[in-house]
N, C-alpha and C positions, 0 to 999 in steps of 0.2 A: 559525532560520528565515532568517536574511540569507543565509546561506551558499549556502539552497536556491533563494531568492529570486534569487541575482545568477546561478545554474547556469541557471533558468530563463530569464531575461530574457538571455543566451547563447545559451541553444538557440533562443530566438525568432528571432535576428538571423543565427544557420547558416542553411543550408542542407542539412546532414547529417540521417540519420534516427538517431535517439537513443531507446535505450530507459533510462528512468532509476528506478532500485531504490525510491526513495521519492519522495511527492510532497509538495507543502507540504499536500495533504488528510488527510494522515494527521497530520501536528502538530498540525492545529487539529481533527481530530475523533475523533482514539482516543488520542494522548499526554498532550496539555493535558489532554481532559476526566479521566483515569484518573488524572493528576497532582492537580487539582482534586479527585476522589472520596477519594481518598486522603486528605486532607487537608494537601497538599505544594504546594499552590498555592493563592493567596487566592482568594473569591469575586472579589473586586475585580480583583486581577494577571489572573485567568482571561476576567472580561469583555471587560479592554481587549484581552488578547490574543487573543481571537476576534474584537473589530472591526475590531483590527488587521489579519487573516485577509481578513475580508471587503471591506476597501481592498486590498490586495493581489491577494485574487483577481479583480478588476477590471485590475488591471494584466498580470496574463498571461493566453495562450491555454490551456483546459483540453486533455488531451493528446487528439490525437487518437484513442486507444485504451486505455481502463483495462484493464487485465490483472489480474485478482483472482485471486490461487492460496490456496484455499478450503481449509483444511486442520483435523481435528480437531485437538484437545490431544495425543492419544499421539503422533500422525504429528507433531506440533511440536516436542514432545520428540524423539523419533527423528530429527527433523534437527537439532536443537542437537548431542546425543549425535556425531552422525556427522561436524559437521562441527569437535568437537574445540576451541573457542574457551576461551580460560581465563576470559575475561570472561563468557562467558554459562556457563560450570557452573554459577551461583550463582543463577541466574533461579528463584525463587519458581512453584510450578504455581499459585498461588490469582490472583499475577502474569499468570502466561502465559494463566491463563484470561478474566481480567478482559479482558486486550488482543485475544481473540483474538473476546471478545464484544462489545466497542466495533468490531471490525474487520468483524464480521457487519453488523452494526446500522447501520451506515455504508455498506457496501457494499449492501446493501438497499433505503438512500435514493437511491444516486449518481445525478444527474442530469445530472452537466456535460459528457456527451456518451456514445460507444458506450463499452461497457463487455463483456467478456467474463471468464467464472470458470470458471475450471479447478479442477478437484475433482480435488486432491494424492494423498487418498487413496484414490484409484482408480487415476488417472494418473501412470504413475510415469517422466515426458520423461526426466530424467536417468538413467536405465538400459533406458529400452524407447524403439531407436530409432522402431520403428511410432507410440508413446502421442507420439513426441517431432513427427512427422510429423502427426497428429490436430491437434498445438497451431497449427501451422504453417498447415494447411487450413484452421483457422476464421479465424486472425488474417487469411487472405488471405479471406476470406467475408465478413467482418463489414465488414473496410476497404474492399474492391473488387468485392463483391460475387460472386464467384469462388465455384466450387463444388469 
């Protein structure tokens, strides 16, 4: 989390517009907790490091646009498969299922500002320039109010 923590506290002090792949909301509300259910991380370790979370998330700004790409299990699989990584071959589906319902369940409560979810397996931006243009039109809808 330091790592994601000093990226953020960067992006505060740019000026650039930055889209960035993960945020420190997913460490402390689908990793930690799945690590914890697991039984891979203590009650104890897990508390502090949710309060930890929650001083932190006082120190940075929430992004100005959550971008949730909503995808079943098969469609998750089908892009591990596709994109060939030797590290994720090994990923567990009881795994991918667990994170992907901690991902649900999270994205459901998000309140730290606008939020848009794109349904993957519908949408398929990386091979349909049109689906790729839809994504395009709402991010400029949601942020500027653009139609």
């Amino acid at each position: 989390m330091h790592g994601r923590l000093k990226q953020l506290l960067d992006i505060q002090e740019g000026t650039e517009t930055i889209i960035q792949d993960r945020t420190i909301y997913e460490d402390a509300n689908i990793f930690a907790p799945n690590l914890h259910e697991m039984g891979l991380m203590s009650k104890r370790d897990f508390d502090n490091y949710f309060e930890f979370f929650q001083t932190l998330k006082k120190m940075v700004k929430p992004p100005d646009l959550m971008i949730y790409l909503n995808a079943s299990v098969p469609t998750l699989v089908g892009q591990i498969q596709k994109r060939g990584r030797e590290y994720e071959e090994n990923i567990r589906l009881d795994y991918l299922k667990r994170l992907n319902e901690f991902y649900n369940k999270w994205i459901a409560a998000y309140k730290e500002g606008p939020l848009l979810v794109i349904d993957v397996d519908k949408n398929k931006f990386g091979e349909n320039e049109e689906h790729f243009g839809d994504i395009i039109t709402k991010i400029d809808s949601t942020l500027y109010g653009l139609f």
